[in-house]
N, C-alpha and C positions, 0 to 999 in steps of 0.2 A: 586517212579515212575522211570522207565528204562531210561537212556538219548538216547536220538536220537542216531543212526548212521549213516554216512556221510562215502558215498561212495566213492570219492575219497578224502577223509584223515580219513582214519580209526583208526590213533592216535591222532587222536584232541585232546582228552584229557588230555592224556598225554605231550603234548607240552607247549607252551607258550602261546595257546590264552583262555585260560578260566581261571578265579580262581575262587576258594571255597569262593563266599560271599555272606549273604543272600541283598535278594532285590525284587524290586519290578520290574519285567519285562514292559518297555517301551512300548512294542508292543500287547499282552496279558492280561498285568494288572493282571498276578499269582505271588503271593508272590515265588519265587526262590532262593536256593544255590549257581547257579553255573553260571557266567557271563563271557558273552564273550567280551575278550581285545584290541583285535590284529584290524587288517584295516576294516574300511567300510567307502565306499565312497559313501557320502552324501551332501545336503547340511544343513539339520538337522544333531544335532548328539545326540541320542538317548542315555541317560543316563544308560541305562541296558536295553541289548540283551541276552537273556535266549536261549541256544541251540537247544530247541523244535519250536521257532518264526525263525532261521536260516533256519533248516530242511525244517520247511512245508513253505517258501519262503515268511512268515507274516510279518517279518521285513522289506525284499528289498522292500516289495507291497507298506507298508506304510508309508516307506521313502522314496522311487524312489531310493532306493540305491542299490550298488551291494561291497559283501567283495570280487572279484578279480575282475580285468579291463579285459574287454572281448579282448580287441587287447592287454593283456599280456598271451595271450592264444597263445602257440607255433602254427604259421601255419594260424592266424586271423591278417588278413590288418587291417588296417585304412583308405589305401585308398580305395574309392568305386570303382576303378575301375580295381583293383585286381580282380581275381577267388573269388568264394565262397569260405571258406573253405569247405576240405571235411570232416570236423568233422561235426556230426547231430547240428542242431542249440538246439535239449531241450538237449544236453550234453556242449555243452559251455553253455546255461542258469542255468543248475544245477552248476554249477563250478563258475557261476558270481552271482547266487542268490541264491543260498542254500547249499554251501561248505563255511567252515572258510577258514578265507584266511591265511596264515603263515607269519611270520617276514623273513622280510629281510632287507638287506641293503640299497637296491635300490630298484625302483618297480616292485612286484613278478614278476616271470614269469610260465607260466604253462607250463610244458611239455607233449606231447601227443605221443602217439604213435597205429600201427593199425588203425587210423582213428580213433579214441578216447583219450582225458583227462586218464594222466595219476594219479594216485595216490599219493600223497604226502605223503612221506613216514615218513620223519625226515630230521633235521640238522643235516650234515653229518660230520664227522672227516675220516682222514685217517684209524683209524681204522676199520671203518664202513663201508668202499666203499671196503676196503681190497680184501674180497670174491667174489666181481663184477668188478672188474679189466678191465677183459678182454669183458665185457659187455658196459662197462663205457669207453671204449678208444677213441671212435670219439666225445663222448662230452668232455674230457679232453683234446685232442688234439685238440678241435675248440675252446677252451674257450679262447687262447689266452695267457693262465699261463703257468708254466715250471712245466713238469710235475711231476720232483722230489718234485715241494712243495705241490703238491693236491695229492701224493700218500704217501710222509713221513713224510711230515710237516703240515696236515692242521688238525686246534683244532677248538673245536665249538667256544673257542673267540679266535677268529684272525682278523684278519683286513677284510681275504677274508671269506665269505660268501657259505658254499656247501648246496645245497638240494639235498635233495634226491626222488627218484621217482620210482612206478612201472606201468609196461603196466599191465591192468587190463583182457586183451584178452591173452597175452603170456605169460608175467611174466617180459620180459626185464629189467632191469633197468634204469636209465635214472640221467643224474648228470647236474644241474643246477650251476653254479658258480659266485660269484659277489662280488666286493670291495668296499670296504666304501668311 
């Protein structure tokens, strides 16, 4: 059977939130390979989530849970009496109830761009942003860091934390940063 795909993080797979282990899915009850590791916030915690119960939103239903915080979505208050955002609300609900959500240090955050949730790309190194430099400079320069060490010095194990991100309408880039 094909795994889901998940429109903004189209390397799920490849990342840190699934592994290769047979079981029995919590939410489905299909004997499954492949389980998912990384965050959901619940107050159940569901022993095995299978990436198909993630996709069609059968996990967050059945635990009242969501794998990203809707106010870690770039652009969404907490407070209620902020603006709406201008992101559509069933695109922050795909990104808090049926996107994995990615590791980090501190609690995610989603970047958006266009008026839409950006894609999660990958954990990022110096290497990696290399080619988006000049895409990437006002979120390097707002993060707070010196930017010789997010453009020469930053490893996927460092202390600090890069994600990486694409707008899925233009293409932009987008660099998250955060320390332990």
């Amino acid at each position: 059977m094909e795994l889901p795909k998940f429109k903004y993080s189209p390397n799920a797979y490849r990342l840190d939130l699934f592994e290769n282990v047979e079981g029995v899915c919590s939410i489905c009850n299909e004997k499954r390979q492949i389980k998912y590791i990384s965050s959901f916030y619940s107050i159940e915690n569901p022993e095995y989530i299978c990436p198909w119960c993630i996709a069609n939103g059968k996990a967050s239903e059945k635990y009242n849970g969501d794998f990203n915080d809707y106010c870690g979505i770039e652009g969404v208050s907490p407070d209620p009496k902020d603006p709406e955002p201008s992101i559509k609300k069933e695109h922050l609900i795909e990104i808090t109830n049926r996107t994995p959500s990615y590791t980090s240090w501190q609690q995610e955050v989603w970047l958006t761009h266009c008026n839409e949730p950006c894609a999660f790309i990958g954990y990022a190194d110096s290497k990696l942003i290399e080619p988006f430099l000049d895409e990437l400079k006002d979120d390097i320069e707002n993060s707070g860091i010196p930017i010789e060490y997010i453009t020469k010095g930053l490893t996927k194990d460092s202390d600090l934390g890069a994600y990486l991100f694409q707008c899925l309408e233009c293409g932009k880039h987008r660099l998250h940063v955060d320390f332990t």
